[in-house]
Each structure stands twice: as C-alpha cells, then as structure tokens.
C-alpha positions as CSV (number, residue, x, y, z in Angstrom):
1,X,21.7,-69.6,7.5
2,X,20.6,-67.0,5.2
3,X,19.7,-63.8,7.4
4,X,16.5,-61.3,7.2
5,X,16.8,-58.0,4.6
6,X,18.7,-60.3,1.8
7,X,17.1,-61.5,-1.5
8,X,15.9,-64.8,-1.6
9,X,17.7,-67.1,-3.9
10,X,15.5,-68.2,-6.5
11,X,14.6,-71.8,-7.2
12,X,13.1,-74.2,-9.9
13,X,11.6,-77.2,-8.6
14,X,9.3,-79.9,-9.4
15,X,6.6,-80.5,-7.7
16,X,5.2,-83.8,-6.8
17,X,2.9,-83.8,-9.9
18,X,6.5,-83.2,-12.2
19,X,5.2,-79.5,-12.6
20,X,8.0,-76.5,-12.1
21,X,7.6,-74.2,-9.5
22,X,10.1,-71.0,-9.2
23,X,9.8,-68.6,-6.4
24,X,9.7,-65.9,-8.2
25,X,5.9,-67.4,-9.6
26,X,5.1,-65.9,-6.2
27,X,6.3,-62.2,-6.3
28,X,3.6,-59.7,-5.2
29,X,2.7,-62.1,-2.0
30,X,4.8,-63.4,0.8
31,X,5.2,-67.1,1.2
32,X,6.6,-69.8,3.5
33,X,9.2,-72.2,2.6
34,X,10.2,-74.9,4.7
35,X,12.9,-77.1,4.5
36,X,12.6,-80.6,5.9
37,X,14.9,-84.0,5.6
38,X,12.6,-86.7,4.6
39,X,9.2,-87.5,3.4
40,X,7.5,-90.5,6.4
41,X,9.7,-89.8,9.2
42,X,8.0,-89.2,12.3
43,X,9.5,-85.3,12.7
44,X,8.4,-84.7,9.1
45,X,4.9,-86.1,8.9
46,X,4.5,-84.5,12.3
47,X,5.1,-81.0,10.5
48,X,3.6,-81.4,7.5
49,X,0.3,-82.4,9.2
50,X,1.3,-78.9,11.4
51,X,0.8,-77.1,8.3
52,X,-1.7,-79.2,6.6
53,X,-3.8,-78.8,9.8
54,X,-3.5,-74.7,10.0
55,X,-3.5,-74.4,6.0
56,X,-6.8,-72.8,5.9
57,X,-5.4,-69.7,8.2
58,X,-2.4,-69.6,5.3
59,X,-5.0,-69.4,2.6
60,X,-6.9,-66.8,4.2
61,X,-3.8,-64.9,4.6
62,X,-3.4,-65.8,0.9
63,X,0.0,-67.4,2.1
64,X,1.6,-70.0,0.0
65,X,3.2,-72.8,2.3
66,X,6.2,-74.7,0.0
67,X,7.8,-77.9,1.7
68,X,11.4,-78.7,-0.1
69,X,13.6,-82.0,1.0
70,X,15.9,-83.9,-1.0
71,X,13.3,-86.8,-1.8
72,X,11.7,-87.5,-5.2
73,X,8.5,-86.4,-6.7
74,X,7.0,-89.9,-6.4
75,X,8.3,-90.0,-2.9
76,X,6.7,-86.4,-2.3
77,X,3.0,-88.0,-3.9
78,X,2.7,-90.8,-2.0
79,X,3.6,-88.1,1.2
80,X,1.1,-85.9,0.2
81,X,-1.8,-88.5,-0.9
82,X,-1.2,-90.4,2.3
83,X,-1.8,-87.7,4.6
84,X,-3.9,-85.0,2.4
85,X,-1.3,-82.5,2.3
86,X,-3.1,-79.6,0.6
87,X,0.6,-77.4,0.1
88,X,3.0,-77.5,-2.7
89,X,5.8,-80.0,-1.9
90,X,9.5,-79.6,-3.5
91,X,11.7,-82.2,-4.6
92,X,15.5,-81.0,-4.8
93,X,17.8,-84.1,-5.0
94,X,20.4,-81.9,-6.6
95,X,20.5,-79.9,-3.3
96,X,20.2,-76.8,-5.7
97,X,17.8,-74.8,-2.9
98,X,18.8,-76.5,0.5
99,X,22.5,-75.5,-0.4
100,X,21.3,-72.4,-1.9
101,X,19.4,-71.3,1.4
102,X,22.4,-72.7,3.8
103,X,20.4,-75.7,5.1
104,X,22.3,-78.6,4.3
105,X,24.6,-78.9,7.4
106,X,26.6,-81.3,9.3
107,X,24.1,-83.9,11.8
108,X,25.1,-85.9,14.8
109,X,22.8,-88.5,15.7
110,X,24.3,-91.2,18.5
111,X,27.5,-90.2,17.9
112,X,27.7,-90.7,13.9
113,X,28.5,-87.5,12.2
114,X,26.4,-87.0,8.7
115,X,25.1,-84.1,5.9
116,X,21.4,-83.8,5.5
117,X,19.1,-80.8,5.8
118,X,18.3,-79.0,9.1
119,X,15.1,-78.4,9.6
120,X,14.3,-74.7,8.9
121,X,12.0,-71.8,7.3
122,X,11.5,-68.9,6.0
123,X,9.1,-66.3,5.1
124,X,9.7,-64.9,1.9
125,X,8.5,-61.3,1.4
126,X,6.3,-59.7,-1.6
127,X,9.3,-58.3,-3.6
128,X,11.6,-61.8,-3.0
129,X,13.2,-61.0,-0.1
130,X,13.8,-62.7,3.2
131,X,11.8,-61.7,5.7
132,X,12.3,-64.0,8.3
133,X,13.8,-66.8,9.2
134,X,13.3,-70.1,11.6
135,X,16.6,-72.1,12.1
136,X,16.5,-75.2,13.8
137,X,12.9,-75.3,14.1
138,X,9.8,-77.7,16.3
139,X,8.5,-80.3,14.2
140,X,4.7,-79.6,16.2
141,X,5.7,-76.2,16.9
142,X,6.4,-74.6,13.5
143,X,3.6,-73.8,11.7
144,X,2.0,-72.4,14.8
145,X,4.8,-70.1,15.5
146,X,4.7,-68.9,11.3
147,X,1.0,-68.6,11.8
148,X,1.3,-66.1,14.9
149,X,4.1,-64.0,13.2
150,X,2.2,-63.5,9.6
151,X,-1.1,-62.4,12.1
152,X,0.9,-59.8,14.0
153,X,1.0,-61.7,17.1
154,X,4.5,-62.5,17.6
C-alpha cells in the first residue's frame, strides 16, 4: 500500500458515461478514492450504497467520492443506474491505477489462491497528495469511518 505524505499517482479513467476523469481535475480539493473488486457483488453493492447513502455529507464537505474496479464502463452504468449511485465510478481493466496505488494483491478464498483488488481507500489531499489511507477496509463500515475522519471526529 501506498503510505500518507507521498504524491498520489495520477490517473485517466473513464467513467461510466465513456467521459475521462484524471485526478488531477480535482487539485484545489481533497477527494476519496476507493478501490473495490467488482460491480454486483454483495461486498461492493454493500459499499457503494455506504457512500451513495452518506453522499450528501461528501457534497457538503465539497468531497468528491471516485469508486475504481477493474470492470467496464457499461458494467459500471448498469451499477450505478441500478442502485442510484450519485458518485463517479472508474473503470480500469488495464489495472493502470489499482497497480499504480498497490492494490491489486494476492486473494485466498477456500483455499484457492488468486490476484484481484483489495478493497481499500484513500483520501487524496488539495495539492495531490495522499493524505490518508484505509487498507483492507468494511464493506458497511467505510464510508462512515471517511465521513468521521474528513469532519474531525476521528
């Protein structure tokens, strides 16, 4: 995992509407990204509906909140639509950010050993640095814990 103090790597990403979004578009303001491992799984829809439920409190904040997993932008529409995610939504099948930000790690799951992305985030700061950083994070737990550290009550 990427530690606290160092610059964030940069990315450029679509989006689920085929749109590119680069980090760096959000300079001057911090912002969450979370890394997940696939669009309609219970753990994911579980967090993104964390978020989705608290994303008012991000907004008033003024807080982006940025979901990346290896899945495709159609994949990441029919996500969002489904369950009205209101956040911005990465797809990077190249693994160009989930390598880049030291998330794509070895998985055991009953005994069978695989590479896919550990759940984790991290709060970018205003000048594009990390800030802090959530490995191995709570599906239901997450956003509340992000929430509580950007108000000062962590």
């Amino acid at each position: 995992m990427l530690e606290a103090g160092v610059k964030a790597p940069e990315f450029a990403l679509k989006d689920k509407d085929g749109k590119e979004v680069k980090l760096s578009d959000f300079l001057g303001k911090k912002v969450v990204v979370y890394f997940y491992p696939k669009d309609n799984t219970p753990g994911c829809t579980k967090e993104a509906c964390a978020f989705a439920g608290a994303y008012s409190q991000f907004e008033a904040l003024d807080v982006p909140v940025i979901g990346i997993s290896k899945d495709g932008e159609a994949s990441h529409k029919r996500f969002a639509e489904k369950y009205s995610l209101p956040f911005i939504l990465l797809s990077d099948p190249e693994l160009q950010a989930i390598q880049a930000y030291d998330v794509w790690k070895e998985k055991k799951l009953y005994g069978k050993v695989s590479m896919g992305v550990v759940r984790s985030t991290y709060i970018i700061d205003e000048n594009g640095n990390i800030e802090k950083v959530y490995p191995k994070v709570k599906p239901d737990t997450n956003a509340g814990e992000i929430l509580a550290y950007l108000k000062g009550e962590e």
